[in-house]
N, C-alpha and C positions, 0 to 999 in steps of 0.2 A: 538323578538316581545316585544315592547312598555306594552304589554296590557296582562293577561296574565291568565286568570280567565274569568266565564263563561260569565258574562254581559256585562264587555269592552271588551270580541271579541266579543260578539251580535253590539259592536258599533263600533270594528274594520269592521263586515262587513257591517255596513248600510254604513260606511266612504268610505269603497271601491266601491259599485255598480256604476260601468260606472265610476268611476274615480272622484265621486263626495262627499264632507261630504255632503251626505245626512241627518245626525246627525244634522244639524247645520236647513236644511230647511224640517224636514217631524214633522211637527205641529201636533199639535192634529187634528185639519182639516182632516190633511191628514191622520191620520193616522187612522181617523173613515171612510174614504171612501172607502168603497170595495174596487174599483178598482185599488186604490197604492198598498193596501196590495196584492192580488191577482198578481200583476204586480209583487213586491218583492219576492214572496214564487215561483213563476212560475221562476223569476232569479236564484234564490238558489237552487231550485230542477235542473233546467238542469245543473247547474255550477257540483252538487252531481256527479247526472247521470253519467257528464262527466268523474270525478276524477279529476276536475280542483280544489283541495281546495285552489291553491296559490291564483285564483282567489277571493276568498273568504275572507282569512285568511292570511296577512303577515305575515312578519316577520321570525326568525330563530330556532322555535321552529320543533321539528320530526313530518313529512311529516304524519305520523298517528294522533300525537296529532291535526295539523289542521283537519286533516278530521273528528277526533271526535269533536271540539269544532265546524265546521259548520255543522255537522248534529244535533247538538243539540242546535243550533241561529234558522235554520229553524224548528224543533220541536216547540220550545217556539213560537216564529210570528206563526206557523200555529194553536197551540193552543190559542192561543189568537185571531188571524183569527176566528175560531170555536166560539169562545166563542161571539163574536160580531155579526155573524151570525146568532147565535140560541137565540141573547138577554139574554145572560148570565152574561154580562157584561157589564155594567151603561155606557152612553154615558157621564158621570160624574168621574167613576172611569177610563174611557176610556184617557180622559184629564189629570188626574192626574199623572197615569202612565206615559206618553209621557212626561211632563212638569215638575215630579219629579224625576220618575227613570231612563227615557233615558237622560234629558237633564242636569239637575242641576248633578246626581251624575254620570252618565257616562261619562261626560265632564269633569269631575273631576278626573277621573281615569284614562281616556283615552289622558288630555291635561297635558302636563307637565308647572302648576300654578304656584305658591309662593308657594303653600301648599309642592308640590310635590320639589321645589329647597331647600324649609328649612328642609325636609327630607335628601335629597342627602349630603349636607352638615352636616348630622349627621352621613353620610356613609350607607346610606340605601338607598334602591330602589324608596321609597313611600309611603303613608301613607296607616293603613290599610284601608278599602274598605268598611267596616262595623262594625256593635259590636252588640252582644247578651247581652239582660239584662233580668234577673230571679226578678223582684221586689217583689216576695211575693215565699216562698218555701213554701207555705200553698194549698191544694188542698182536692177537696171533694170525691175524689176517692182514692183508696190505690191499686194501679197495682203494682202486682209482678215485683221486679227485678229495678223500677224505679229509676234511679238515685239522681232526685228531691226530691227523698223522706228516703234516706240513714241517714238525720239526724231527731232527736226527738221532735226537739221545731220549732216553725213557727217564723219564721224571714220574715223581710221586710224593704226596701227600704223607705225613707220618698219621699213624694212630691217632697220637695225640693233638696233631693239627685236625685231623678229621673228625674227631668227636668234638673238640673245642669250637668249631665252625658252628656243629650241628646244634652243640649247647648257647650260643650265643644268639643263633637268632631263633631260637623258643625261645629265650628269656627277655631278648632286647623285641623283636622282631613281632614274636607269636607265633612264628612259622610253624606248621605241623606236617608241611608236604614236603619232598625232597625229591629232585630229580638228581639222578646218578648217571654218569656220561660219562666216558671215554675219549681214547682208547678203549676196551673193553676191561666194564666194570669188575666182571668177575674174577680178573685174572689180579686184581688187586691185594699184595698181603703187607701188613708190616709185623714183622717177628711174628706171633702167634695170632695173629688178627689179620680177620678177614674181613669180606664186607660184608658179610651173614652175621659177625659179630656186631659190628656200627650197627644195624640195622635193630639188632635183638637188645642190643643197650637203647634202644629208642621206643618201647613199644607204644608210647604215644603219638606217635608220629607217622604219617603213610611215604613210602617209596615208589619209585616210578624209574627203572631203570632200562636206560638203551644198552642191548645188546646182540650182539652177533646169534647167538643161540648156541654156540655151540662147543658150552661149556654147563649146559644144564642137563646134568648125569644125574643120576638117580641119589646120589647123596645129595648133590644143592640144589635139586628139586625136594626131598623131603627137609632140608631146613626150611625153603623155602612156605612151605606148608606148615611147618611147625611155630615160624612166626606169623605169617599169618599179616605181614605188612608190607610186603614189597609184590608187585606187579611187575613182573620185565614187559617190554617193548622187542620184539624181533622185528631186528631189519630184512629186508626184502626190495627186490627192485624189479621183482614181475614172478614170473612163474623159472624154472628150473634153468631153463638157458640165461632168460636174462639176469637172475643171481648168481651165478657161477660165474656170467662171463666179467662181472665185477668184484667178486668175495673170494672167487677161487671155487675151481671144482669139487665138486662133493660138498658145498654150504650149503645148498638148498635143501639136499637129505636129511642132512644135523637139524636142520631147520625145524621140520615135518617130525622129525622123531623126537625133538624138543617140545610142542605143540601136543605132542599126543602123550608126555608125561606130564605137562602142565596142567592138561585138560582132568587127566587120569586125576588127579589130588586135588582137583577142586580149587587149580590156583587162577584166579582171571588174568590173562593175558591180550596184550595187543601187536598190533604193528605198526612197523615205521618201517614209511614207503619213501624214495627218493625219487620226483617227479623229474622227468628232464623233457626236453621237448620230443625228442626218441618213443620214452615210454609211456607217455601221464592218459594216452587214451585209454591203456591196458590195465594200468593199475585203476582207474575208474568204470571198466569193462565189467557187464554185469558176469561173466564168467569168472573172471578175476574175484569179486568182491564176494560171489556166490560161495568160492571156494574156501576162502578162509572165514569169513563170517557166518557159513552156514557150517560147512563141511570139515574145517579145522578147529572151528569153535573160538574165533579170536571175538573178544569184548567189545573193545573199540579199535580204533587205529589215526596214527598220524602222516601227513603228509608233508615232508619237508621237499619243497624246490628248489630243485640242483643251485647254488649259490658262488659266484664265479669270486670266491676264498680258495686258500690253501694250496693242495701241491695238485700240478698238470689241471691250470685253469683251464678251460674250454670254454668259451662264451657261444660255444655255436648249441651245446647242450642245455642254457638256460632257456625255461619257458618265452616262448615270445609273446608279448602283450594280447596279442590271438588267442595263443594256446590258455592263457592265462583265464583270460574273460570266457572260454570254452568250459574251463576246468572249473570255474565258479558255478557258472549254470548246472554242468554235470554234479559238481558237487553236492549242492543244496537239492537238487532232483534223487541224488542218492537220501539225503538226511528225510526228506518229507515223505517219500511215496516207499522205500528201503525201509528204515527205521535203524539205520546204521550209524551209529558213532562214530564218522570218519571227519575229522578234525585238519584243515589246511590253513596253517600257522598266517597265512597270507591271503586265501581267498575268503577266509571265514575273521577278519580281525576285525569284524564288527561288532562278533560277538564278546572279542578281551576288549573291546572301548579303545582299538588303534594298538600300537605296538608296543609290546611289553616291557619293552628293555629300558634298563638306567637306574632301577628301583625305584620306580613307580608305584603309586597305591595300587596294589593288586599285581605286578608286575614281579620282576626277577632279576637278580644279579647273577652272576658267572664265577663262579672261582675257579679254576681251573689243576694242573699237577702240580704247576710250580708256586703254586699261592696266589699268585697275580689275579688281579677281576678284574672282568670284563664287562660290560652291557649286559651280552647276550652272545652265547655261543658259536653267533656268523662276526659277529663284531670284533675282529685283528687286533684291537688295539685296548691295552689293559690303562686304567685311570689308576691302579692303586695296585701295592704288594700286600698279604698280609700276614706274610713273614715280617717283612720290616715292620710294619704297625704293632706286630707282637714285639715285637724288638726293645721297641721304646714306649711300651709299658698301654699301646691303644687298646682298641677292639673293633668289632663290624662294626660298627657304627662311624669309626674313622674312616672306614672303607665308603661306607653307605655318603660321607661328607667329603669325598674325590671332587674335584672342579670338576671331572668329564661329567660326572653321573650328576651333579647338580645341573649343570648345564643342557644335560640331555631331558633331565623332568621339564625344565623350563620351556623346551622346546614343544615337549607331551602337551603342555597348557596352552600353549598358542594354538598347537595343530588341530585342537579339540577336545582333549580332556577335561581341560579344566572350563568348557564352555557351557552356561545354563540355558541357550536356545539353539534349537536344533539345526535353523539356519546357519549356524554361528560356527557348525562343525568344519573342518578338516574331510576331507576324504578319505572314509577307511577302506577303500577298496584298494586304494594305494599307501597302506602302514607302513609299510617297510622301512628302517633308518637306514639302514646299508644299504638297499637293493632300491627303496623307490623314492631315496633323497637322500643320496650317495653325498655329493655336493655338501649339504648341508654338515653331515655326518666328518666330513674327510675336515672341515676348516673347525667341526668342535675340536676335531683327534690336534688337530695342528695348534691350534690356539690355547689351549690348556694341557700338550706336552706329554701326548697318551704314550705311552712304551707298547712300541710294535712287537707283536707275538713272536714273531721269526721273520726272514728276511724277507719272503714275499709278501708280508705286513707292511715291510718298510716298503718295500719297493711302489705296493700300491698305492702309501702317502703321496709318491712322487713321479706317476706313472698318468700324465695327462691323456692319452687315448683311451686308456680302461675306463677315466672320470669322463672322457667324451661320449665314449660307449654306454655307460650305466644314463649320464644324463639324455639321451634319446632315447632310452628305453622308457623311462621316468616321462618324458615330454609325449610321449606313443600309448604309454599307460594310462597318462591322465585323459588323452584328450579320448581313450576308449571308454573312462569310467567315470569321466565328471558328467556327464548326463544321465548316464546312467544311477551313479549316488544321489542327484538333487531329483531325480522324476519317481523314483524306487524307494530311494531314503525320505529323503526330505516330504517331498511333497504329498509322501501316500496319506 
């Protein structure tokens, strides 16, 4: 399969329905008229129903991974169906979507360009798919455990570092997506720029930004609308007690009265849920999901599990390989019979084809306040600066040629990516580079000289019972889901 990650199969299967690139002719027009959409999700449910996923889904990848990445193409369309239905989503943001993120970057992804030949010619698949940037590690909340917040001093991004990022990898890249991370993004300015300005300099371009909520007042909710390309993400870690007793009291209100001016403009919005082993039944509790996906009007939502990084690690609050394989079932019982867009970076990474990170075809790099890049936002340890690479006259693509992030795609190809029989795969119920081949990950950072984030960075390189601990959890993981991947994946 060409395509290989969650949004180029949502455009592997618009390409397939009836034998047509529908990609090429379903316009914003069309794509605001009920009756296409209706027409599409009515296709993709009976194709489900059937077990047809080839119908769906090309290509050579295991006969389960298709059926997870089409029940989660029609998830998305039906959730955004929803949303255009109930007027939850701008017939402005409605255009946007279609004309930035299905067409300019999924074409991108999905068409083998110039972009994608001067790739293969470096010996890679592709370029990555996307990039997360953290332009400011400054935030007005202090949540336990936060990664974003593991160092002491507030750093940030200038303007012109941040638009020079964003312009380099459309032009090197093709990127049209952008994730915006923290610290909390909106508190970010340099001189007379915001991040509603980055944003509005980019209208070709869609955004995805994690945020606390509780800086979305009625003026950067109507820029927010008036551009018409950025999506925020509000965090949350259960209902009223249990975000407060982590954000700080009074966050869950800001929360709620954030949601109901988003909703108000027609801007779609999601969440991001922090699973720990504490909460992760709650946050997948059908009154939990009822609440915000029906009742608050959220689009979709992410599930990031608790990651024993950063400041006041707790390893008694990571999922336990139990809770884990509980939350996958739960999960995919939400996406099929639900019709909810709830996305976990880890239980569902069969649908990005194993784990994102390194700059992989379809995959993502990290830059973070101080220039530094990383893998992937759990990933401690940066391969490259790109301060200094401006320095001496480089660009991303110097970054993109780091020994870690070579090193780490290499790994991607062994573990299954780069494999054309499905027997042949790796285990994606176990993706994780940090968390579910710790091991692996700690002698790349060593061997190729990664610069640790801050000092619990470093300490991790050299801290043998944390790597004892992650590699039993990994040995406990696998032996829960390698039967389960070869009877489920493989063999179906």
């Amino acid at each position: 399969m060409e395509v290989k990650s969650l949004v180029p199969n949502m455009a592997r299967v618009l390409r397939d329905v009836n034998g047509r690139e529908i990609i090429t002719t379903l316009s914003a027009r069309a794509f605001r008229t009920r009756a296409t959409r209706k027409a599409l999700l009515f296709y993709l449910k009976t194709q489900l129903n059937q077990g047809n996923h080839d119908a769906i889904v090309s290509g050579n990848r295991p006969r389960g991974v298709k059926r997870d990445v089409a029940w989660a193409a029609w998830a998305l369309l039906r959730s955004l169906d929803r949303a255009m239905d109930e007027g939850r989503l701008s017939g402005r943001f409605a255009d946007r979507l279609v004309e930035v993120f299905l067409d300019k970057m999924v074409r991108n992804w999905a068409e083998r360009g110039e972009i994608t030949e001067a790739f293969r010619k470096k010996g890679e698949r592709g370029a990555p798919g996307f990039l997360v940037i953290s332009p400011t590690n400054a935030c007005n909340l202090r949540c336990a455990g936060c990664y974003a917040s593991s160092g002491a001093d507030a750093r940030k991004l200038g303007a012109g570092e941040f638009l020079r990022i964003i312009r380099e990898a459309k032009e090197l890249w093709g990127v049209r997506f952008f994730v915006i991370s923290g610290g909390e993004p909106f508190l970010w300015r340099d001189g007379e720029t915001g991040l509603l300005d980055v944003t509005g300099e980019n209208p070709d371009c869609f955004f995805m930004a994690y945020t606390n909520g509780t800086l979305l007042d009625e003026r950067v909710t109507g820029r927010l609308a008036e551009n018409a390309n950025l999506t925020p993400a509000l965090s949350l870690e259960g209902f009223g007690e249990e975000t407060d007793a982590r954000r700080g009291s009074g966050t869950y209100e800001e929360v709620l009265r954030a949601m109901a001016r988003l909703r108000g403009k027609g801007i779609p919005f999601g969440i991001s849920l922090t699973a720990t082993s504490a909460n992760h039944r709650l946050l997948l509790s059908d009154g939990f999901l009822d609440e915000f996906f029906e009742r608050r009007g959220a689009t979709y939502g992410w599930i990031f599990q608790y990651m024993p990084i950063g400041r006041g690690i707790d390893l008694s609050l990571v999922p336990s390989p139990e809770q884990r394989l509980w939350m996958w079932r739960r999960g995919w019982e939400v996406i099929r019979e639900r019709g909810y867009f709830l996305m976990d970076f880890w239980n569902q990474g069969t649908i990005s084809g194993g784990c994102l990170a390194g700059g992989r075809h379809t995959g993502y790099l990290y830059v973070d306040s101080n220039a530094d890049v990383f893998p992937c936002v759990f990933v401690p340890w940066a391969g490259a600066n790109l301060r200094e690479i401006y320095a001496r006259g480089g660009n991303l693509d110097d970054a993109y040629d780091a020994p870690l992030f070579r090193a780490m795609r290499r790994w991607h190809e062994d573990y299954g990516y780069g494999k054309t029989r499905p027997q042949d795969h790796g285990n994606w119920l176990a993706p994780c580079a940090i968390r579910d081949h710790f091991s692996m990950l700690k002698g790349l950072a060593k061997t190729h000289g990664a610069k640790p984030a801050n000092r619990s960075a470093w300490e991790l390189l050299e801290d043998p019972g944390h790597e004892a601990w992650l590699r039993e959890y990994g040995k406990r993981l696998s032996e829960l889901t390698e039967p389960l991947w070869e009877e489920d994946y493989i063999q179906e």
